[in-house]
C-alpha beads as a LAMMPS data file, in Angstrom:
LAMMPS data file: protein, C-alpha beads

287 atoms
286 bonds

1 atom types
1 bond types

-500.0 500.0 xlo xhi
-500.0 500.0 ylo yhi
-500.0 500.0 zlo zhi

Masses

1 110.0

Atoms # bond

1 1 1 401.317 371.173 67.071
2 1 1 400.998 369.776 70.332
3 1 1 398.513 366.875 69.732
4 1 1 401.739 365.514 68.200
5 1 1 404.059 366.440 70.824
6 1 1 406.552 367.321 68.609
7 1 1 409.045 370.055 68.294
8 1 1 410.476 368.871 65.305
9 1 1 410.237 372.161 62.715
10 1 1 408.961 369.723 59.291
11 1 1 406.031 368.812 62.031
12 1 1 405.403 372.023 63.755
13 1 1 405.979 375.355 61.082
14 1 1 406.292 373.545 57.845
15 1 1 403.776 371.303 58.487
16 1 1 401.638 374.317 59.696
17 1 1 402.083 376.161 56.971
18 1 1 401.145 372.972 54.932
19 1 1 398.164 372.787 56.649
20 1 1 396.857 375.826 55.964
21 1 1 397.675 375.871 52.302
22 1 1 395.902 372.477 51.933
23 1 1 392.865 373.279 54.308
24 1 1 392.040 376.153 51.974
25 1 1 392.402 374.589 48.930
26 1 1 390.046 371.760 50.386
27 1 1 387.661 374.067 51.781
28 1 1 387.157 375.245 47.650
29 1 1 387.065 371.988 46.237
30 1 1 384.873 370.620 48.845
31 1 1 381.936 373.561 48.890
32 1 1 382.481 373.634 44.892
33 1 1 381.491 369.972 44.827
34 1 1 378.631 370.976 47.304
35 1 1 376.980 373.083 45.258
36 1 1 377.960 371.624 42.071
37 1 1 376.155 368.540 43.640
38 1 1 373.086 370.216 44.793
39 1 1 372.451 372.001 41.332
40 1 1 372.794 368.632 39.737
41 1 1 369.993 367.621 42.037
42 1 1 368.094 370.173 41.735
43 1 1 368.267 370.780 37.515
44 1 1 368.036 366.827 37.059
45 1 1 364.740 364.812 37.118
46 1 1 364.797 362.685 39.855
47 1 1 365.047 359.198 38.170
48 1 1 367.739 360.929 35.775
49 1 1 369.816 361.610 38.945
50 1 1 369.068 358.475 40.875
51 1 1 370.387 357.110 37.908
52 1 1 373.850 359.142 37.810
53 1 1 374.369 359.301 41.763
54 1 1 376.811 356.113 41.799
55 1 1 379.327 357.870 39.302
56 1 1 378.249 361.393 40.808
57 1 1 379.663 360.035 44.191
58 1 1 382.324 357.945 42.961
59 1 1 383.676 361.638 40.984
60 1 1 383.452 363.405 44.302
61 1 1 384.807 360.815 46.403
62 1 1 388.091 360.656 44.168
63 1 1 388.259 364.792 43.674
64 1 1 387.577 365.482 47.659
65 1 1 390.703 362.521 48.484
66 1 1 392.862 364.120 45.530
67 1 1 392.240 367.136 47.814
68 1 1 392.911 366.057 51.073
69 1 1 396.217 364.512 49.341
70 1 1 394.860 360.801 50.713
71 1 1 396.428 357.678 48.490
72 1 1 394.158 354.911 48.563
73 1 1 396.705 351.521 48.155
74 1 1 393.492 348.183 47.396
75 1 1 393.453 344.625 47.419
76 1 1 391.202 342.278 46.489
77 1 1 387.934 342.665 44.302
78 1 1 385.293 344.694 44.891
79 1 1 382.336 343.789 46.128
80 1 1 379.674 343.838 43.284
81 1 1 376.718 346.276 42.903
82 1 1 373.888 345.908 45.624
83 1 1 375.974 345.062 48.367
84 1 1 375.507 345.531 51.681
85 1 1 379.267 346.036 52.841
86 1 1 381.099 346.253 56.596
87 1 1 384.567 348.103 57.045
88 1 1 386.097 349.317 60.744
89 1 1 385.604 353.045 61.221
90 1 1 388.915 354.692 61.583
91 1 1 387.563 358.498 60.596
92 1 1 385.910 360.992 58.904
93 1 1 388.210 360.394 55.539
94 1 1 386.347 356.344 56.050
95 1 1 383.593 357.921 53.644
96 1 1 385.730 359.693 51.090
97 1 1 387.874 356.380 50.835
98 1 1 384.668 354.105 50.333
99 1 1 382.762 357.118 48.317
100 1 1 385.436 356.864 45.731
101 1 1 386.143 353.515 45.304
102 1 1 382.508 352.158 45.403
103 1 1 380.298 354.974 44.972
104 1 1 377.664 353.538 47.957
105 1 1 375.364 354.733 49.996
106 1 1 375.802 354.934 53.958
107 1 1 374.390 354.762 57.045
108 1 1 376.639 357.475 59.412
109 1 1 376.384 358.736 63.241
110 1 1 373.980 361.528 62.885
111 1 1 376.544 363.616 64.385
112 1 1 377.939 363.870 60.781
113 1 1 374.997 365.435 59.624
114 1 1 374.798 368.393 62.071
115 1 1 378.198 369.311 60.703
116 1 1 377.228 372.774 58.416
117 1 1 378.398 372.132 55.090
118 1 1 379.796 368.496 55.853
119 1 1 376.288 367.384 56.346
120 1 1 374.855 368.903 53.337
121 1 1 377.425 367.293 51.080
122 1 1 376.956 363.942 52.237
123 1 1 373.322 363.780 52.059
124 1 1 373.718 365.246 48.316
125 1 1 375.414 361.914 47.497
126 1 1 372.893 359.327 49.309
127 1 1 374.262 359.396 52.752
128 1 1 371.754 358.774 55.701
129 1 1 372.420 360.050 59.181
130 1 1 371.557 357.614 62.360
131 1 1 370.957 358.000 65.690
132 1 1 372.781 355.719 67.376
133 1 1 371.044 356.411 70.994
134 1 1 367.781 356.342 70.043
135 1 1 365.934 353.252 70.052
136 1 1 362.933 354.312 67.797
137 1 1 365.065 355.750 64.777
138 1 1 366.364 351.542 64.684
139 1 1 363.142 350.854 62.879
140 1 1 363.216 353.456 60.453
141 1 1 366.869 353.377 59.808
142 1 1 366.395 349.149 58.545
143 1 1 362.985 350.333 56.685
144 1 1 365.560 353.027 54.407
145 1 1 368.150 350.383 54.250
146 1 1 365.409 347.638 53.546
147 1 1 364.620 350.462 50.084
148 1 1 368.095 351.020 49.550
149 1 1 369.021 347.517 48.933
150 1 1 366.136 346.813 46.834
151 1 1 366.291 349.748 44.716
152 1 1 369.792 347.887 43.516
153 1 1 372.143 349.992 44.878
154 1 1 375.011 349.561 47.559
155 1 1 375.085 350.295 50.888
156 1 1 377.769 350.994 53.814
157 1 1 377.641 350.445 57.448
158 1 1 380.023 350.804 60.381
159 1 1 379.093 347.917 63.065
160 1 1 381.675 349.521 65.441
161 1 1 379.693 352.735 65.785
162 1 1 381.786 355.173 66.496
163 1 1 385.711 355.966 65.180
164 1 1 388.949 354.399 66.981
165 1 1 392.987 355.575 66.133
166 1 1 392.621 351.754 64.079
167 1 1 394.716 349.642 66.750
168 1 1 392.078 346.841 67.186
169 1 1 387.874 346.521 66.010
170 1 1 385.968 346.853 68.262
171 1 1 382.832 344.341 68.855
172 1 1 380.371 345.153 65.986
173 1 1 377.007 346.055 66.919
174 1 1 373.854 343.644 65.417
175 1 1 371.267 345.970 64.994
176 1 1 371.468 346.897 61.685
177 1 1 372.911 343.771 60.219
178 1 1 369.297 342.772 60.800
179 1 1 368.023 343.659 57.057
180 1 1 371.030 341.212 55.686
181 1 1 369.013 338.501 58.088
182 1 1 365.374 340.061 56.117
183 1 1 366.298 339.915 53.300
184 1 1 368.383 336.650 53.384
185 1 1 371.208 338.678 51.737
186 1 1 375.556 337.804 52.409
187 1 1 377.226 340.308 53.633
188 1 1 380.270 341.656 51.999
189 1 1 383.426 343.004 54.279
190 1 1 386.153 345.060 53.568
191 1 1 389.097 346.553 56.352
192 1 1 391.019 350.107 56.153
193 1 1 393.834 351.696 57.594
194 1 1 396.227 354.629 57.094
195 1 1 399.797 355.011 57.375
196 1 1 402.030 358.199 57.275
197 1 1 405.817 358.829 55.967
198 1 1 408.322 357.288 58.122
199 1 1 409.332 361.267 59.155
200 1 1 406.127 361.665 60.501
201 1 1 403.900 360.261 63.825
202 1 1 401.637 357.999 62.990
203 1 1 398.440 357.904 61.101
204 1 1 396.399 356.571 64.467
205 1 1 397.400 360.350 65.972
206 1 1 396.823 362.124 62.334
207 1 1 393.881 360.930 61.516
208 1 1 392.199 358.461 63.612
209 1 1 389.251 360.044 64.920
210 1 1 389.181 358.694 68.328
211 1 1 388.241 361.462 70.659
212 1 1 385.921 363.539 68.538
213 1 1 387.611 367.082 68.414
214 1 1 386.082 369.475 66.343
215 1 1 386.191 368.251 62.666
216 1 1 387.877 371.513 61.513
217 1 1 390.376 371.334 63.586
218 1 1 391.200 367.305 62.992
219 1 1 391.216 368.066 59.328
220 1 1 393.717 370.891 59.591
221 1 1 395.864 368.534 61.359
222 1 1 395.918 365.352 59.253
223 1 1 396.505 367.913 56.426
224 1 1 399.852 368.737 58.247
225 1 1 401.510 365.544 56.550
226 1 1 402.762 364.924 53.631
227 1 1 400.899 362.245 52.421
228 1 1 398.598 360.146 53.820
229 1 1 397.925 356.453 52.745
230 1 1 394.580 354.617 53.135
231 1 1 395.112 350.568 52.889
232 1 1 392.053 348.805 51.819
233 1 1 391.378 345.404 52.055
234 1 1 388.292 343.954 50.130
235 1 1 387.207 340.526 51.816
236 1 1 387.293 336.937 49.098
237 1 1 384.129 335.944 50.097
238 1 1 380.897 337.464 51.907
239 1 1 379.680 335.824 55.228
240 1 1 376.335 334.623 55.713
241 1 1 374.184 334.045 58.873
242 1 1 370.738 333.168 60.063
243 1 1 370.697 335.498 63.210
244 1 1 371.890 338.668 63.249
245 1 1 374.431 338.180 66.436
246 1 1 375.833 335.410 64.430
247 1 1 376.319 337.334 61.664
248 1 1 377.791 340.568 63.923
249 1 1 379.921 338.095 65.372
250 1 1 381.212 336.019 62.374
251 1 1 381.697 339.623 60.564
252 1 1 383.976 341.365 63.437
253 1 1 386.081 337.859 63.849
254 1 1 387.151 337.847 59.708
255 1 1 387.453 341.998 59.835
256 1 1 389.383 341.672 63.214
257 1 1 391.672 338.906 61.146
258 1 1 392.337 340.333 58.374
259 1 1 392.974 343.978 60.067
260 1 1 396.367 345.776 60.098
261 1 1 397.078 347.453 63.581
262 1 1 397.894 351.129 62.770
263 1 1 401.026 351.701 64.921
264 1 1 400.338 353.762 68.653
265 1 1 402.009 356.850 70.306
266 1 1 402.713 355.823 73.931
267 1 1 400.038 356.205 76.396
268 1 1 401.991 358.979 78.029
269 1 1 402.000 360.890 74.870
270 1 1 398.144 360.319 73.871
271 1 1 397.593 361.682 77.141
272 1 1 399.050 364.688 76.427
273 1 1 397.270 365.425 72.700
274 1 1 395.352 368.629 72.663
275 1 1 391.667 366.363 72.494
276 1 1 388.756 366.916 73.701
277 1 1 387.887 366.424 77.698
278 1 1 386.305 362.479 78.950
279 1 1 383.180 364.571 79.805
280 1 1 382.479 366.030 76.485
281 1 1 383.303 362.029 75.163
282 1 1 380.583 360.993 77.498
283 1 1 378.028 363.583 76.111
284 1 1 378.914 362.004 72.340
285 1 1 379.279 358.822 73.496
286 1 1 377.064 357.868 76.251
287 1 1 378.357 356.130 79.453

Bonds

1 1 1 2
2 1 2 3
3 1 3 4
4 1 4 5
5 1 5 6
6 1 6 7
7 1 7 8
8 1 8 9
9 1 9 10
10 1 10 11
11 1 11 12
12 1 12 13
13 1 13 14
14 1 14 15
15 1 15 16
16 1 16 17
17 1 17 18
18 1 18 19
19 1 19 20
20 1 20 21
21 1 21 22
22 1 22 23
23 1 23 24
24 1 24 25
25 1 25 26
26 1 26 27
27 1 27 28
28 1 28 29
29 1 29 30
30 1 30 31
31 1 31 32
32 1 32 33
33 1 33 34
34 1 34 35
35 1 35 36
36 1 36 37
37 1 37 38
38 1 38 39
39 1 39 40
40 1 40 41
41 1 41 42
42 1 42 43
43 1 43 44
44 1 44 45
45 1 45 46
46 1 46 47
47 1 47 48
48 1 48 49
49 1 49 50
50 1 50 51
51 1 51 52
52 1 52 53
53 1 53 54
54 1 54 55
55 1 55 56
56 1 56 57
57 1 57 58
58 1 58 59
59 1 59 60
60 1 60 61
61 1 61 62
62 1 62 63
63 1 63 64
64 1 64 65
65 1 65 66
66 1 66 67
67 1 67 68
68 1 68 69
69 1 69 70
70 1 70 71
71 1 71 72
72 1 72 73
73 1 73 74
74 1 74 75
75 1 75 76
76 1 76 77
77 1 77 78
78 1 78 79
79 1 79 80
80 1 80 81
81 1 81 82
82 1 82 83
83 1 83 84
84 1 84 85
85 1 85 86
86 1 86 87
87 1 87 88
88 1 88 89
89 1 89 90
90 1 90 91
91 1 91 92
92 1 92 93
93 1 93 94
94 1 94 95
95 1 95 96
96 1 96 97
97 1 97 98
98 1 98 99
99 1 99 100
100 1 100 101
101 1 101 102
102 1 102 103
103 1 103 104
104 1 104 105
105 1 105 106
106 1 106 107
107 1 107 108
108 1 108 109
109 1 109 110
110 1 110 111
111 1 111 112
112 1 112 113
113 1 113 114
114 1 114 115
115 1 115 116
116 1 116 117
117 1 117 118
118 1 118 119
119 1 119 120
120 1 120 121
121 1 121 122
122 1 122 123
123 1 123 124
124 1 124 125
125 1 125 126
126 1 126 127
127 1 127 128
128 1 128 129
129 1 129 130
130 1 130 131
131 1 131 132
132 1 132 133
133 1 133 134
134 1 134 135
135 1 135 136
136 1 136 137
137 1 137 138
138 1 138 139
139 1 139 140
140 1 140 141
141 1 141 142
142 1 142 143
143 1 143 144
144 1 144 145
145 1 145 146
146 1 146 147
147 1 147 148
148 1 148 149
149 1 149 150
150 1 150 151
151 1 151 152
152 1 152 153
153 1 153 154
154 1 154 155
155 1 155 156
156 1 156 157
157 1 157 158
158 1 158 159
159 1 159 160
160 1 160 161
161 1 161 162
162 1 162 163
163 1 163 164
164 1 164 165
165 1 165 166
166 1 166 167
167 1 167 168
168 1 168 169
169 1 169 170
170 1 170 171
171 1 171 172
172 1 172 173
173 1 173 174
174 1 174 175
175 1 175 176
176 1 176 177
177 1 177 178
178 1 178 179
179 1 179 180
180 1 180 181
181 1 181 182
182 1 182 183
183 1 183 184
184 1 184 185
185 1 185 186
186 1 186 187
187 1 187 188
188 1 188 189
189 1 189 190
190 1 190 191
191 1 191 192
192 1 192 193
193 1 193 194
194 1 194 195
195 1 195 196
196 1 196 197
197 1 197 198
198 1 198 199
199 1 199 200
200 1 200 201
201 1 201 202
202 1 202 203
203 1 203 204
204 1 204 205
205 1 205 206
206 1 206 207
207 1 207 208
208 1 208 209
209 1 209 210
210 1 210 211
211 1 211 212
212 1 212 213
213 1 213 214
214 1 214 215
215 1 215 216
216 1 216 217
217 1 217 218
218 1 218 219
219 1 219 220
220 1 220 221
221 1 221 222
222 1 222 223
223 1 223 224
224 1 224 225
225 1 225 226
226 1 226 227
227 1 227 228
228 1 228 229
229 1 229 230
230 1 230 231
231 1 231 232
232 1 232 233
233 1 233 234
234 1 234 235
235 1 235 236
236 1 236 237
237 1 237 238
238 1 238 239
239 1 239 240
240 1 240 241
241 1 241 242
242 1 242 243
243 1 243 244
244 1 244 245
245 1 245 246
246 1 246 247
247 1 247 248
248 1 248 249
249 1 249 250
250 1 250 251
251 1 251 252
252 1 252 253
253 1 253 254
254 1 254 255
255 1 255 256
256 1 256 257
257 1 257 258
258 1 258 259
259 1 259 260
260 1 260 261
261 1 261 262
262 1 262 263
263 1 263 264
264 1 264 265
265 1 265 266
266 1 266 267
267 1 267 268
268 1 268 269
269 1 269 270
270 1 270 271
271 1 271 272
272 1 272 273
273 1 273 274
274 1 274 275
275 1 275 276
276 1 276 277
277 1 277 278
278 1 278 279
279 1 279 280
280 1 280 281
281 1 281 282
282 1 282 283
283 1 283 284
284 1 284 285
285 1 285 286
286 1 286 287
């Protein structure tokens, strides 16, 4: 367990053996609600399941988080149906969390999607992959968002673009707030963060997704904890804008204030976590 650096036994062989206990049982539950899933859509007419796929994805979200022993802790109210929504991207779990408690439909790095069985399951439920570095999927990534939205239903973006370990938000990019600005719609915000037992290191090194290691891997460490709670915050009021910079900017100032820093290992220490190398962050990343 050296992406911890820990020798402490409850993090290293109970933990381990936790891990693996968990991972399988997750691995079941999460291709059983894959194919259950895909069935549905497949059996159903296609209005019938249109119809169903909020409380479809809402079940799943709930039954994969039972899973993956996640506890989601709320506050504030919801926003209503048809919202376009904003959160900061922490990690992969960021879709379970919002899956479950709002049963919306996303717009993810299309990264996700090349994931085999992860992508499969996500696009069962009304997720839609994007590729960030391309400038020509832009345009048809607002024209499915611009049917999304209309068809009544709500949607889910990450401004930040990629995940962090939760410390800060980064600057939210504009690009896709752009269909808000279309359609003259406010925007509704929410924040999330994760927190671990005292006993244990913190969430930002258990499940913040900062680095991009394999997903397998990252998931059969989170699952060495003993619980793991997700903190949402629902925003009182949406924000509105006439520009889409304004309204990337006035978006990422009230999710930045109303954020709760998820506590850091040392620099030292993060240097020392089993991740994945700066050049293989490049090739995800860019730059």
């Amino acid at each position: 367990m050296s992406y911890l650096a820990s020798r402490d036994p409850r993090h290293t062989l109970i933990g381990s053996i936790r891990g693996i206990l968990r991972l399988l049982c997750f691995a079941y539950v999460f291709f059983t609600c894959a194919i259950v899933v895909l069935l549905m859509r497949a059996v159903l007419p296609i209005p019938v399941y249109r119809r169903l796929r909020e409380s479809i994805t809402r079940k799943v979200g709930r039954i994969l988080l039972y899973a993956s022993n996640i506890r989601i802790r709320r506050e504030g109210v919801q926003p209503p149906p048809g919202s376009l929504i904003v959160a900061n991207h922490v990690s992969w779990a960021d879709s379970f969390t919002f899956l479950s408690e709002l049963g919306c439909r996303f717009m993810v790095n299309h990264l996700y999607g090349r994931i085999i069985g992860f992508g499969v399951l996500l696009k069962s439920v009304g997720v839609r992959f994007i590729n960030r570095m391309s400038v020509k999927a832009i345009g048809r990534t607002r024209r499915v968002m611009h049917t999304i939205l209309r068809n009544g239903a709500s949607l889910m973006v990450f401004p930040e673009g990629r995940t962090s370990r939760g410390e800060t938000v980064r600057p939210f990019k504009p690009a896709l707030l752009q269909v808000a600005v279309d359609l003259r719609r406010p925007v509704y915000w929410a924040t999330v963060c994760y927190e671990t037992t005292r006993s244990w290191p913190p969430a930002s090194a258990v499940i913040g997704w900062e680095e991009w290691p394999p997903l397998l891997t990252h998931i059969y460490r989170a699952f060495h904890a003993p619980r793991i709670i997700c903190r949402i915050r629902y925003g009182s009021s949406p924000v509105w804008a006439t520009d889409r910079r304004s309204l990337a900017a006035a978006l990422h100032r009230v999710v930045l204030e109303n954020h709760r820093s998820m506590p850091q290992l040392p620099a030292e220490t993060l240097r020392r976590i089993d991740v994945v190398k700066k050049v293989a962050r490049r090739i995800v990343y860019g730059g």
